[in-house]
N, C-alpha and C positions, 0 to 999 in steps of 0.2 A: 833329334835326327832320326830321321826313320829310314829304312831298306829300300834297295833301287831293287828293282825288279829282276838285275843280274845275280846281285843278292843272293834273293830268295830262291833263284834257279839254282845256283851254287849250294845253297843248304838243302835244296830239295836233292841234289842229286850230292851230298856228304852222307844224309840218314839212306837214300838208298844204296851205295857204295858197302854202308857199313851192313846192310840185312841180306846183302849180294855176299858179302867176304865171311859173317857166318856160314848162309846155308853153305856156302864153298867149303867149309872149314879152313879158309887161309883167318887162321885165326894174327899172324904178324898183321896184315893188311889191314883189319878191322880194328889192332889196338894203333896202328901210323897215324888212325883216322880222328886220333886223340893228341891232346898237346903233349909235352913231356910230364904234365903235371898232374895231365888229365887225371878223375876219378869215374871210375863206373860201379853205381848202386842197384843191387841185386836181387831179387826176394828170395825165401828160401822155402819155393813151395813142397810138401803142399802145407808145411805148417804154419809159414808166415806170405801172404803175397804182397805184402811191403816190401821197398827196397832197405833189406837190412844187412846186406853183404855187402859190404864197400871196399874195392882195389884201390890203390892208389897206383898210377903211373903205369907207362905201355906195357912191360912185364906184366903186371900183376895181374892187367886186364888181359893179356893174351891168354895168360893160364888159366882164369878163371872160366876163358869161353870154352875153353876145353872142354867145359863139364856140357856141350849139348852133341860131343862124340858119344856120350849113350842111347844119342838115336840113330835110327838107320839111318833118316834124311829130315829135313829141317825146311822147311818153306815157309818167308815170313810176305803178308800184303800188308803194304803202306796201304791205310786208307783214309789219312786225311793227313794235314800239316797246318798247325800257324806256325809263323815265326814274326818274333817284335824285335825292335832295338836299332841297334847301328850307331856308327860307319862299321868300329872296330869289335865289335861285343853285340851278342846277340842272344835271343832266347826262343824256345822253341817247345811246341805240344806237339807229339804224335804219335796216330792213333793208330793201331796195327793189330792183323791176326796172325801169330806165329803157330803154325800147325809143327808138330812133333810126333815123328812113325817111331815107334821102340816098343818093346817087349813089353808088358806086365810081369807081374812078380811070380805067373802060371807060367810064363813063355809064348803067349797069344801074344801076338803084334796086335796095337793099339793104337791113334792118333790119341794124343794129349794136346788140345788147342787151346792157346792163351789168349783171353781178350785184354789190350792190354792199351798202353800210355807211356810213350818215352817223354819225360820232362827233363830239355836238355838248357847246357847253357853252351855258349859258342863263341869262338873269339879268332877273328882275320889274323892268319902268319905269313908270313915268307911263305909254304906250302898253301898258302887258301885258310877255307873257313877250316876249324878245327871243333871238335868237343872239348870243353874243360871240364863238364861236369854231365851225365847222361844216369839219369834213373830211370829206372825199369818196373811201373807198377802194374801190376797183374787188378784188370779188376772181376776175370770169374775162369773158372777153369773147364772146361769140357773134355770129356773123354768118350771114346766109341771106337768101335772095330772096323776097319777098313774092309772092302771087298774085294781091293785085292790093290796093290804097289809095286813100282819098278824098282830095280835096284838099284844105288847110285852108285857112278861114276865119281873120283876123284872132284872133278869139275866136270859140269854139265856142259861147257860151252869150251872154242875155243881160244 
C-alpha cells in the first residue's frame, strides 16, 4: 500500500509543526508530536554527528530539546521530504538546514549551521500521523559570525 496524497500533506506539515515548535521553544508541543513511545536519536556534536543520544518517550524528548535554549534563536529550513509506506506506518528522509545564533566560548555571537537528515519512522493515531522514531544525523557543520540579529521574542507569531 502506498500514501494518498493527504498522506503525505499531513507528514509534510507533522516535520514542519515539529522545526516550528523548536525554533519556538514550546518544547511540550514538539515532544505531542511523538507517540507515547516515541524515541528521538541525537548526535552529540561536535564530537560525535551521529545520532548517539537516544530519549525515549514525550518526557525525555521535551527535556532533551531543551538543550537548543543555549541559542539566542534557532531557525530550521525544510528542504526536501520523501516519505514511503502506508495506510497506518510510515517512513520518512528529511533534509534540512538548522541555523544556531549563540555565544562562542570568547562570548562573540556565532551561527553554528547544521546540514543535516531527519530519518523518521511514522505511525497514523487517533491525533494523526505521529513520530515513533526520529534521528537526527548531522552530515557537516558550519560555523561564522553573523552581521548583525534580532532579538527573539517568546514566539515570533501570534
Amino acid at each position: 500500500m502506498t500514501l494518498t496524497t493527504e498522506d503525505r500533506i499531513e507528514l509534510a506539515d507533522l516535520v514542519a509543526r515539529y522545526a516550528a515548535a523548536v525554533d519556538d521553544r514550546d518544547f511540550p508541543a514538539a515532544a505531542a508530536l511523538f507517540t507515547e513511545d516515541g524515541v528521538l536519536a541525537i548526535p552529540s556534536p561536535p564530537d560525535d554527528l551521529r545520532p548517539v543520544v537516544v530519549r525515549d518517550g514525550r518526557a525525555a524528548i521535551a527535556e532533551a530539546l531543551h538543550a537548543v535554549e543555549a541559542f539566542a534563536r534557532t531557525q530550521h529550513a525544510l528542504v526536501g521530504e520523501v516519505f514511503d509506506g502506508g495506510p497506518d506506518e510510515a517512513a520518512g528522509r528529511v533534509a534540512a538546514v538548522a541555523h544556531h545564533l549563540g555565544p562562542d566560548p570568547a562570548g562573540d555571537q556565532v551561527v553554528v549551521t547544521w546540514y543535516l537528515r531527519y530519518l523518521d519512522r511514522y505511525r497514523r493515531t487517533g491525533d494523526g500521523w505521529r513520530f515513533t522514531r526520529r534521528e537526527l544525523h548531522l552530515d557537516w557543520v558550519q560555523t561564522y559570525t553573523p552581521d548583525r540579529w534580532q532579538e527573539r521574542a517568546r514566539r515570533d507569531h501570534a
